[in-house]
C-alpha positions in Angstrom: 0.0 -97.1 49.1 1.4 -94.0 47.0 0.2 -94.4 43.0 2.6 -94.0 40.4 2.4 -90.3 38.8 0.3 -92.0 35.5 -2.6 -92.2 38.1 -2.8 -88.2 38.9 -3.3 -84.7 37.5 -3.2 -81.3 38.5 -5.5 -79.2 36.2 -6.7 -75.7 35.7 -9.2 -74.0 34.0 -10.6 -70.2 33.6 -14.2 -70.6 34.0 -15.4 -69.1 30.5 -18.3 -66.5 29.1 -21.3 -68.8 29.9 -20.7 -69.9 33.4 -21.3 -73.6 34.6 -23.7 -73.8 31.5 -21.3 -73.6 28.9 -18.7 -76.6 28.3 -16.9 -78.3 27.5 -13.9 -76.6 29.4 -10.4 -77.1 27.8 -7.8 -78.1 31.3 -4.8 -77.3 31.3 -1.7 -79.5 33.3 0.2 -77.1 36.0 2.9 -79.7 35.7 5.9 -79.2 33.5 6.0 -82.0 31.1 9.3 -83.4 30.4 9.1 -86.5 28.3 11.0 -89.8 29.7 9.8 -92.6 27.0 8.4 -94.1 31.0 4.4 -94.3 30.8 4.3 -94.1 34.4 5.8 -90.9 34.2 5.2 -89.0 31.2 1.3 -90.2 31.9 -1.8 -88.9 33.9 -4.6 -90.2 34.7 -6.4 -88.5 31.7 -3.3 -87.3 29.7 -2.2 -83.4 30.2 -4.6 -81.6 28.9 -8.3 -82.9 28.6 -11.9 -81.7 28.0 -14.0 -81.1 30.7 -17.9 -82.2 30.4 -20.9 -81.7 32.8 -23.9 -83.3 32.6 -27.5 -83.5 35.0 -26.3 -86.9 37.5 -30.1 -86.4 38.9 -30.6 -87.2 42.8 -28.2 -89.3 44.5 -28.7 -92.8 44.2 -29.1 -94.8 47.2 -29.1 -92.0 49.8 -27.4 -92.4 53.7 -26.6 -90.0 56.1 -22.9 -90.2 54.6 -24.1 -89.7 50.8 -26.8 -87.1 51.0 -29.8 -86.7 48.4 -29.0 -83.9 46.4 -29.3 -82.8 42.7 -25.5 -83.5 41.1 -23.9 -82.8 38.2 -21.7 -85.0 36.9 -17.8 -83.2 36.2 -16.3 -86.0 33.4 -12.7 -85.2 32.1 -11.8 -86.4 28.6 -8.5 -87.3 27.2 -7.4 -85.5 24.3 -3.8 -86.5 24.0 -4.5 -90.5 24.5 -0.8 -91.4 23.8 0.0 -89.5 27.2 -3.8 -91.0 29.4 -3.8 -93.9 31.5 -7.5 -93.8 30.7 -9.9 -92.0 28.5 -12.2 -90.7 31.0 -12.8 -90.0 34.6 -16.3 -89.0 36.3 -16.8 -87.0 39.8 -20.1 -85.6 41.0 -20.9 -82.3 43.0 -23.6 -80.7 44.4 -25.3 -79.3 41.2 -25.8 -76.0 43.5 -22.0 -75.6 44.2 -21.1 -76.2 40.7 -23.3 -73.8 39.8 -21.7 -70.9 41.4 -19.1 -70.5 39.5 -18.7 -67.7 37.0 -16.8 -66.5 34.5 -13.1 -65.7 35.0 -13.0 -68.1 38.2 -10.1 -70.3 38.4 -10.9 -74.0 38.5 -8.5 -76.7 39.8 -9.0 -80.2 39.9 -6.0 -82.2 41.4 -5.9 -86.0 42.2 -2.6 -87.5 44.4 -0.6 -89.6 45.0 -2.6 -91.2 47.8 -5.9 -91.4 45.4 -7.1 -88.2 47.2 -9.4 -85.7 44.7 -9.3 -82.1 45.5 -10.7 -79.2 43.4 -10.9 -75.4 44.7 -12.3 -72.3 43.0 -10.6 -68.7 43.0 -12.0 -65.5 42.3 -10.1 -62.5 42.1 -7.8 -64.4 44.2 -10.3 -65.1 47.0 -11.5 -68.6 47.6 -14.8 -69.0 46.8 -14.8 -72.9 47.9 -12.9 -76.1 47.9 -13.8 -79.7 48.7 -11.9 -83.2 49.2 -8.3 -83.0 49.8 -8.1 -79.1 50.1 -4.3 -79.1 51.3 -3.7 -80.3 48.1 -5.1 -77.5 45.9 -4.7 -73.6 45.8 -6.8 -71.9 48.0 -5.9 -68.0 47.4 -5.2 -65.1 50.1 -7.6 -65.4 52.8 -7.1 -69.0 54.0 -4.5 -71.9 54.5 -5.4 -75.6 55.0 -2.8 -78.2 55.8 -1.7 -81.3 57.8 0.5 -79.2 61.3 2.9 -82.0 60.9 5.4 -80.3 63.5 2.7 -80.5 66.1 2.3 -83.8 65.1 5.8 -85.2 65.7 5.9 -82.9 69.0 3.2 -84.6 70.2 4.8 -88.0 69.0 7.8 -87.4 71.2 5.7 -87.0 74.4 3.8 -90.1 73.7 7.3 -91.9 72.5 8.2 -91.3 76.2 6.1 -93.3 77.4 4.8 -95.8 74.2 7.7 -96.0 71.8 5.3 -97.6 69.2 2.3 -95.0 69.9 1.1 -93.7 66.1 -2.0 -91.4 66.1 -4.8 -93.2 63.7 -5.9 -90.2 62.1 -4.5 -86.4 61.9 -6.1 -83.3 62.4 -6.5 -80.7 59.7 -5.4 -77.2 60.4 -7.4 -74.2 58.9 -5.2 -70.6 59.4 -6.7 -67.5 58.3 -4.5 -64.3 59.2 -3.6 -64.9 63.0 -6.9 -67.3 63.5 -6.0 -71.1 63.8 -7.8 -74.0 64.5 -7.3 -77.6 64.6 -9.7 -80.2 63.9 -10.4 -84.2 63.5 -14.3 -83.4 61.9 -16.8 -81.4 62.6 -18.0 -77.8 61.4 -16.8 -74.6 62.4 -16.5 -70.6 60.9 -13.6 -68.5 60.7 -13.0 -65.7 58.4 -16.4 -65.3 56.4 -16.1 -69.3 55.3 -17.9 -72.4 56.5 -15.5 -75.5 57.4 -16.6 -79.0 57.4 -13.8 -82.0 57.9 -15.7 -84.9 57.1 -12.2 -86.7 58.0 -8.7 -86.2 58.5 -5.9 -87.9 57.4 -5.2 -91.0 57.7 -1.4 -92.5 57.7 -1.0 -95.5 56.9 0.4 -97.8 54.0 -2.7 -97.1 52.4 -3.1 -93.6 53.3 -6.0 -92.0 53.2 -6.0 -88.3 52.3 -8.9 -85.4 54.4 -12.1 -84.4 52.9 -12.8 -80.9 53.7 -15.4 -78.5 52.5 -14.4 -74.8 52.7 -17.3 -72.3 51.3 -17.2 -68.7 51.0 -20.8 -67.3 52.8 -21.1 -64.7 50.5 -20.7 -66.7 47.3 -22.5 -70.3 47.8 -24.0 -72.5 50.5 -22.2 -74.0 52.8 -24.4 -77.2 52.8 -23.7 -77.6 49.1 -20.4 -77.6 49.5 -20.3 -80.3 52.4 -22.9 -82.4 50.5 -20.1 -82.1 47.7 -17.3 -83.5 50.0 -19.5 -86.0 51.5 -20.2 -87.1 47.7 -16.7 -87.3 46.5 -16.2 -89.3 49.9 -18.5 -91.7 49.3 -16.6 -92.5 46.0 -13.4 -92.9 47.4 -14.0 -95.4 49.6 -16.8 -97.6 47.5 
């Protein structure tokens, strides 16, 4: 079930002198604000322009094979305009290794949906240097394209229909385009491009949709498995 708009945010950052080891981080809303007087409009999740805090998370809690033991760091936006935040403050954890490759001048965004889904991507010099969680969702610069190949989809639907007229797929495949390079994939890892791909899932429709969680990584800039361990993390949050 799709949240009201009080329950998301679309922010950017420019990563500052310092790196990773200098914040807080003042975001910034890509949205247009137009005031209504409706809280469920004129609101997100933690107002339109908050602070953003790390911290040392230490190792996972309560490791699996679906919420790996690594060192995190814990990414906790603030509300500074608490007339316009449905809440104070919201908490997500990466992969203390993939946070830490960011530098200065990168380009942070951190988006969460309508569907609950959290994405975040980081650009450098208009290159991707990585994005996790629901990467269709956030900017992902020149070299590479994620998205949902919704006309496939409902090609495929009609051949099924033919035959089925109630057939719905479960879950959708996530399509990764890079110059003329496609591919189309469920889950599972694959390379294309100079980046590591890992769909940890696709989407699923429903009433309660659930959005994909993807890691893309550029090779020369960070570790793949960093960047997996970070979707796997923000995964594991989303569904409890």
């Amino acid at each position: 079930m799709a949240v009201a708009p009080s329950a998301t945010f679309q922010y950017v950052t420019v990563v500052p002198d310092g790196g990773a080891g200098t914040t807080p981080w003042v975001m910034e809303s890509t949205e247009l604000f137009e005031p209504t007087g409706n809280e469920f409009l004129d609101n997100r999740l933690v107002g339109w322009k908050p602070l953003l805090y790390t911290s040392d998370a230490g190792v996972t809690p309560n490791p699996s094979p679906s919420r790996p033991a690594v060192y995190r760091v814990e990414l906790r936006l603030v509300a500074t305009d608490k007339k316009h935040a449905s809440q104070e403050t919201a908490s997500y954890f990466f992969d203390r290794d993939l946070f830490n490759c960011l530098r200065p001048g990168d380009v942070l965004q951190m988006v969460q949906t309508s569907c609950c889904g959290f994405g975040a991507s980081a650009i450098r010099q208009g290159k991707l240097i990585f994005a996790v969680g629901e990467v269709t969702a956030v900017p992902l610069g020149t070299d590479i394209d994620a998205r949902i190949p919704w006309d496939l989809i409902e090609r495929a639907k009609e051949v099924f229909h033919g035959r089925d007229s109630e057939f719905e797929f479960p879950e959708l495949p996530v399509e990764l385009r890079s110059g003329e390079s496609s591919r189309i994939i469920y889950g599972g890892h694959v390379q294309m491009a100079g980046y590591h791909v890992r769909v940890e899932n696709g989407f699923y429709p429903s009433d309660d949709s659930i959005p994909e969680c993807v890691s893309i990584s550029l090779d020369e800039a960070c570790d793949w498995v960093a960047a997996s361990a970070t979707a796997q993390l923000l995964k594991s949050c989303r569904v409890g």
